[in-house]
Structures are given as structure tokens and as C-alpha cells.
N, C-alpha and C positions, 0 to 999 in steps of 0.2 A: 353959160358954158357954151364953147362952140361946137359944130355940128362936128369936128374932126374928135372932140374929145368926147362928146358922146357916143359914137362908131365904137374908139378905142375901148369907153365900159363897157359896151354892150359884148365886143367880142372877149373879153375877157370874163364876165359873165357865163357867154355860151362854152367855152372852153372847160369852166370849170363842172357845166352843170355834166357836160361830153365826158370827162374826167371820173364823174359820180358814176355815170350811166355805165362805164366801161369797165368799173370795180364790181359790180356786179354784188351787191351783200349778200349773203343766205339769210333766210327767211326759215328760222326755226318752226319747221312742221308737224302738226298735234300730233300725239301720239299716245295711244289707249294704255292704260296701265292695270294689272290684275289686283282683285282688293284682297286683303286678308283675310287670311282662311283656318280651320282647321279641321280636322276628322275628330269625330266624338268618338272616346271611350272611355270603359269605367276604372272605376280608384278608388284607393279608400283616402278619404279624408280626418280631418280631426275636427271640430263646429267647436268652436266655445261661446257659452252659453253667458253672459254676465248681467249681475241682478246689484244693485245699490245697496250696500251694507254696512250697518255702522255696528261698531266693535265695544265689546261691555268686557269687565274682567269676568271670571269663571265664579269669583267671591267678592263683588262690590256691595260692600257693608255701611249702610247709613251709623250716623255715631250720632247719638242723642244721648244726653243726661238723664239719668233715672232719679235723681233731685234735685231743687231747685236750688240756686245759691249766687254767688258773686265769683267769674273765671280769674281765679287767682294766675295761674301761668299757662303759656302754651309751648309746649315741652318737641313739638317738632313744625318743619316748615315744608310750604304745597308744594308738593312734588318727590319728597323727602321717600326713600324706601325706608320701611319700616319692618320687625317681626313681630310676632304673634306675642303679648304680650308684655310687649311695649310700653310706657308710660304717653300717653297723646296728653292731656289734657287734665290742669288739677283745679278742682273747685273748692272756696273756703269749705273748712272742716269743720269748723268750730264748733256751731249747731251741734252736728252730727255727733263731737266730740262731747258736746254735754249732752244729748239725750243717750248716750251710750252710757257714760258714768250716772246719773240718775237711773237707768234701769237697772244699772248692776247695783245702785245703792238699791233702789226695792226688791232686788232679788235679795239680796246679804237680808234684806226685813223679814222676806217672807220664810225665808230658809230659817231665822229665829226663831218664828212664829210658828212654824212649824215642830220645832225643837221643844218648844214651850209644850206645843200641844201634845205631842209626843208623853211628855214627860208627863202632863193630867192626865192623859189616857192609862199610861201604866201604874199611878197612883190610882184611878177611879176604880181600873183592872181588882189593883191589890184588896181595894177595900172591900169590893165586891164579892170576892172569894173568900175575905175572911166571914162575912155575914152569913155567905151560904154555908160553910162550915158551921159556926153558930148556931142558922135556923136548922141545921140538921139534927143540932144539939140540944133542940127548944130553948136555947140559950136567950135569940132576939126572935122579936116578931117578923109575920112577915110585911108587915108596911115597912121596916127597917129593910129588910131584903130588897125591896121591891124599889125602895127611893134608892139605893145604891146601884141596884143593876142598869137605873135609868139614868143616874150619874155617869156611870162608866160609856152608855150608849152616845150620852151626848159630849163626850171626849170622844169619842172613835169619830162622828161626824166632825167634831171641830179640826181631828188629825186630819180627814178626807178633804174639807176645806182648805186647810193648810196647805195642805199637798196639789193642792189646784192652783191656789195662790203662785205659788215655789213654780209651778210649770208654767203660767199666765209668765212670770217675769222673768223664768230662763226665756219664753221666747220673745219677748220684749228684746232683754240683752240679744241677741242671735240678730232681733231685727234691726237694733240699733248699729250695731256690727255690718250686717249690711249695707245700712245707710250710708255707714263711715266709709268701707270700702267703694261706694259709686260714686266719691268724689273725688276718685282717682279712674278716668277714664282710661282704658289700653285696649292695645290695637286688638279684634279677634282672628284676626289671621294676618298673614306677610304679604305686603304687597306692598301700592305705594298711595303714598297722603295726594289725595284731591284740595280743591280749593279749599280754602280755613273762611268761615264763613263769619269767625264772629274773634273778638280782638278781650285782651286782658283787660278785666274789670268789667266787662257786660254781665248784665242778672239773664241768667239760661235757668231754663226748666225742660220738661221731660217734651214738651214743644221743637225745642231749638233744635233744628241740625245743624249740627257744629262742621260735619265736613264729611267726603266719601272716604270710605279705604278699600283702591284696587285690588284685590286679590288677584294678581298679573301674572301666575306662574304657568296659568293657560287663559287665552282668550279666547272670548266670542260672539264670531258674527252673522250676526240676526238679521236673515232678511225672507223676503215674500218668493214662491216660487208658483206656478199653475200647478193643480194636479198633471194635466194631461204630458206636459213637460215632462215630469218626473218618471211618470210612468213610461216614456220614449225615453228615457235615457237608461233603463236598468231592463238587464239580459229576459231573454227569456223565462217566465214560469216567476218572475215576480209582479204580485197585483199590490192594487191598493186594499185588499183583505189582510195582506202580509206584511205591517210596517215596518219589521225589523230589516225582510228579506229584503224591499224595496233600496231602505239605506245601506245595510251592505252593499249591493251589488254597484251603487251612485262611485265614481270615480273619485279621486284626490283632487281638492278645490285648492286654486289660490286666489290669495289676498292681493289685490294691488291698490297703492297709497293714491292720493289724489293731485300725485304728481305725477303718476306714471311710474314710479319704481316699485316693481316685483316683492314682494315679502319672501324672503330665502325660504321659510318652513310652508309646507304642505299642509294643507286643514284634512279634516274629514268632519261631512254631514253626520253630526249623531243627534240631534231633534226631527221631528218633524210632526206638526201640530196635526190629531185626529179631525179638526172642525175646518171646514173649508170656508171663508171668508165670505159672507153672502152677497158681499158688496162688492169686493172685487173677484171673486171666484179663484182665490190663492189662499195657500195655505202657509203659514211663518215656517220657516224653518230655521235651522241654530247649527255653523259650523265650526268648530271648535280647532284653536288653532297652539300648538308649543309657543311658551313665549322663556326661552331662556335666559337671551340676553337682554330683556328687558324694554324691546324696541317701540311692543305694542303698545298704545297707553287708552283705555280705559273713555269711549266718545268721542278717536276718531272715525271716521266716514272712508268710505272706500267702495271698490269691487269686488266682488266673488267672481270667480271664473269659473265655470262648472265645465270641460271637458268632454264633448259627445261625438266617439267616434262612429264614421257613418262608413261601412263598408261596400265593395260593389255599388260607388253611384255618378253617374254621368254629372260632368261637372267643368263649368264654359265659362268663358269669361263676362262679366256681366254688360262690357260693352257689345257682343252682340246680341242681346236683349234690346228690343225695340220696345218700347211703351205705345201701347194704339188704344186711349181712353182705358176700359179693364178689362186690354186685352196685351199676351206679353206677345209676343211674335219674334221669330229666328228667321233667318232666310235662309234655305237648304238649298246648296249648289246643283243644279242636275247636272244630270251625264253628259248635256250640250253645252253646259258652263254657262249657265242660265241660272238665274236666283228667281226661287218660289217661298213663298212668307208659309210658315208654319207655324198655329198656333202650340204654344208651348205653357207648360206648368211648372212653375219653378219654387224654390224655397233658394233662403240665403245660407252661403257658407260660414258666414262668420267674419271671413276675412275681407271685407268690402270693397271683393274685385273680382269676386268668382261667384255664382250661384248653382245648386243643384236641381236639376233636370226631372221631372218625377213623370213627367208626360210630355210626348209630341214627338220626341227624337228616337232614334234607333241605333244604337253602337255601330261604327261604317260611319254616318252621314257627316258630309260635310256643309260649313256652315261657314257664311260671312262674319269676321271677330269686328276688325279696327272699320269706321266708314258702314256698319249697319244701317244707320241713319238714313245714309245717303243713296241706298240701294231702293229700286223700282223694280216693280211685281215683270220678271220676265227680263231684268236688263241682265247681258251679258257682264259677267263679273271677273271670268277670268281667259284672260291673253296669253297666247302662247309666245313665248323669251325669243326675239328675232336673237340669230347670235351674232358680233361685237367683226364689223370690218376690218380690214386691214388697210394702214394708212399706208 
């Protein structure tokens, strides 16, 4: 390259750097920003309270055979609504059919047998009565007397045996009767048919469970609650001396599925177990829920929602809760717009974005919300709004 056309880069180089220099850029200069804030005061909140609960019908009835035999049919299918009543389930009869006609044939014996003796008795009766007229008569002796009156004695016994006989095999019959009717299973209330455990032609005995039946017309869901919980959630002047007062005063629970969707009906707490669990220190309790249209079914899993309103209470958002090992700490604005760390005591709202305040604050203070984190002991937190130039 020659020295003429290196002059020529160079000056076109300096030109443009001249060019750069003469645009002059602005240089966006820092600038302080105020963090968020707010002033504490009190409110009433709602806390709900939620415990793991799996749901039973109000009448789930184990079905077992009360003889044993060979399941001739199954008369409805799992899942089936059924009524009280019902036919579920028929077991050969046969058996049951013959030792029912063989009792009533020994009853028809005994009730003969009876008749028979009957009818010695009132002949032993006669004879006896004629002899005693007789020896009144000196007609016969009294060893004549005396073998008749023990004739007649021992008819009256064989009538009394008879008569025992006759009641031994009415209740034979009554019990064969019985037998005959348990091999026709029915439902003992409405509700709806659980699993079907066992299939046509298996041998059941009074062992087998053949299947549940929900009684679904109200559910209910059983779960663990603390004493001391229970007792924070029910008004004044109810203790744990007073269980009934305790459960009145407990608010309307709901059910939610374990998808997330709400149960339309409202429960109410009506159990609550006298013995406190020594192992976990809870006690079961049972809330009973309408099941009209049938929705509930008898072993699923869910929530209880137990509702705790908390009146008059200071309540922040949980971002500015600072965590410092076990300690919680807030930064409170002073009056020079300066953050100072307060230790605080909090419990949770419920809704996993706000907590309540039980110590540290004072209704008035204001406090660092978004960027708690990020605040130092004494750093200024809030700037004053320069106001907006005119171009």
C-alpha cells in the first residue's frame, strides 16, 4: 500500500472517530428507586383449616352368608344402586329344602305322638276314676286303686313328653325355615353394591364376604384433628369438658375431591372421639355430609376444609417475612426512610401468601413488602418521586 493511501485511511478513520465524539451519547445515570411498602392494619380474615379425609357411607354393611352352600346366581352388578330388601345374592336351597321338609315330617310324628298320648292319658284318667268310685264302694281293693292311679300318672308324663317332643320340632321347623330363607341374600338398607368378591358357583360359608353395600344417602368423612385446634376454633365458654357444645359451635366443613373440585353440599362435625390418640396427640373425628344425588361413593380420599375466622388481626404479606435461621424478621420504615429489622411472630393465613402478625408490629408501621430480602439494617428504602420534565 502506498504511503498516499495510507494518509487517505488514516484521515478517514480520524473523521469518523471526530464524528462519534461530536454525537455526544447520553449515558443513562443511576438512579435510586423506593421499595415496596405498606402500613399494617387489622381485619378480619377467614384461615381454613384442611385435614386428609377418606369418606365411608353412613350404613356400609359387610354381606356374608349365614350358610354354607354352592352361589347359584348373582342377582345384581358392582356399582349397582340397590334398595333395602333387595334380592343380592341366591345360594343352592336344596339342603336347606330338605332338612326343612324332614323337620316338619318329625313335627307331623311328634304332634301324633302326642295325640296318642293324649288320648292314654284320658283313658288312664277314666279308669282311675272308675276304681276310686269302686274303692269307695269296697267294691275293689286298694292295690287295684293304687296300680290305676299310677297308670294314669305315667300317661300324664308321657303327655308332658310328648308335648316337648311337638315343641323340640316346631322349633327345628322355625329353624330350618330360617336356614331356607339365608340362602336368599338381600340388601339391609339402599344404597349402592361395592365390589362382588366372589362369582357363580363358588362354595361360601358364613367366612365369605361376598361384597360391601354403601348406605350413601349420607356420607362420612373420618379424619384426625389436635385437641388444641378444635378448641381455637369454637366461640367462647366452649371447653373440652363440653363435647357436644364444642361441636356445635365448629363451623360448616367442606369436602373437596382429589382433583380439586369442591363438593356442592356442606358437612357438619357430628363425632368427635372422647380418647386423644397418645401417639399422635389427635383425636378422629366424623363429618357427615348429604349425599342426594349420589355423587359420594363410599372410599374415596379427599379434604375437609374446616373454616377459622380470625377477627381484629394484623395481617402482611408473607414476602416480607425475612427468614434469619429461627428467627422471622420485618423491616419497619422509620420516619428518616430507613429500614430497621424487627423481630416478629407470625402464624399462617391459610392462603399461602399472607401470614398473621401475633407480635412485633403495631397498627400505623410501615414495613418493606416486594425486595425484603434485599434490604440492610439502616439502608434507605424510600425516595422521594423527582417530578417528570418537560421536553
Amino acid at each position: 500500500m502506498s504511503v498516499q493511501s495510507r494518509l487517505l485511511k488514516c484521515s478517514v478513520l480520524l473523521c469518523a472517530a471526530m464524528s462519534l465524539a461530536a454525537c455526544g451519547p447520553d449515558v443513562p445515570q443511576e438512579t435510586e428507586s423506593s421499595f415496596e411498602t405498606i402500613t399494617v392494619e387489622k381485619s378480619n380474615i377467614e384461615y381454613p383449616i384442611k385435614f386428609s379425609a377418606k369418606m365411608k357411607g353412613q350404613a356400609d354393611v359387610s354381606i356374608s352368608p349365614q350358610v354354607s352352600g354352592q352361589l347359584m346366581r348373582i342377582c345384581v352388578t358392582e356399582g349397582q344402586r340397590v334398595s333395602r330388601g333387595q334380592t343380592l345374592f341366591v345360594i343352592d336351597s336344596r339342603n336347606a329344602q330338605s332338612e326343612l321338609q324332614s323337620a316338619q315330617a318329625n313335627l307331623q310324628a311328634a304332634q301324633a305322638n302326642l295325640q296318642a298320648a293324649q288320648a292314654q292319658a284320658g283313658s288312664a284318667k277314666l279308669e282311675y276314676e272308675s276304681n276310686k268310685n269302686l274303692y269307695d264302694k269296697q267294691i275293689v281293693s286298694s292295690y287295684t286303686l293304687e296300680n290305676s292311679l299310677n297308670t294314669y300318672r305315667q300317661a300324664q308324663a308321657a303327655v308332658g313328653q310328648a308335648k316337648a317332643s311337638v315343641t323340640q320340632a316346631q322349633a327345628a321347623v322355625s329353624r330350618a325355615r330360617v336356614n331356607l330363607g339365608f340362602c336368599t341374600l338381600t340388601s339391609p338398607v339402599s344404597g349402592i353394591v361395592g365390589e362382588i368378591a366372589v362369582r357363580a358357583g363358588d362354595q361360601v360359608s358364613p367366612m365369605t364376604q361376598m361384597t360391601i353395600v354403601s348406605g350413601n344417602q349420607k356420607m362420612e368423612a373420618w379424619f384426625s384433628v389436635t385437641e388444641s385446634l378444635l378448641e381455637e376454633a369454637v366461640s367462647a365458654g366452649a371447653t373440652k369438658d363440653s363435647k357436644d357444645k364444642l361441636i356445635a359451635a365448629l363451623p360448616d366443613v367442606t369436602f373437596v375431591m382429589k382433583n380439586g373440585t369442591e363438593y356442592s353440599h356442606k358437612g357438619r362435625v357430628t363425632t368427635l372421639t372422647g380418647v386423644v390418640d397418645a401417639a399422635t396427640g389427635s383425636l378422629s373425628c366424623k363429618a357427615s355430609f348429604p349425599n342426594p344425588d349420589g355423587l359420594l361413593y363410599s372410599g374415596i380420599q379427599g379434604t375437609v376444609v374446616l373454616p377459622l375466622n380470625y377477627d381484629d388481626v394484623m395481617v402482611i404479606p408473607q414476602v416480607a417475612v425475612v427468614r434469619l435461621q429461627d428467627k422471622s424478621l420485618v423491616y419497619k420504615v422509620k420516619p428518616d426512610s430507613t429500614a430497621t429489622a424487627v423481630a416478629v411472630v407470625t402464624t399462617s393465613a391459610g392462603n399461602g401468601k399472607d401470614v398473621i402478625v401475633t407480635q412485633g408490629l403495631n397498627v400505623g408501621d410501615r414495613i418493606v413488602t416486594t425486595g425484603a430480602n434485599n434490604v440492610q439494617e439502616g439502608q434507605r428504602v424510600l425516595f422521594a418521586t423527582e417530578p417528570k420534565k418537560d421536553k
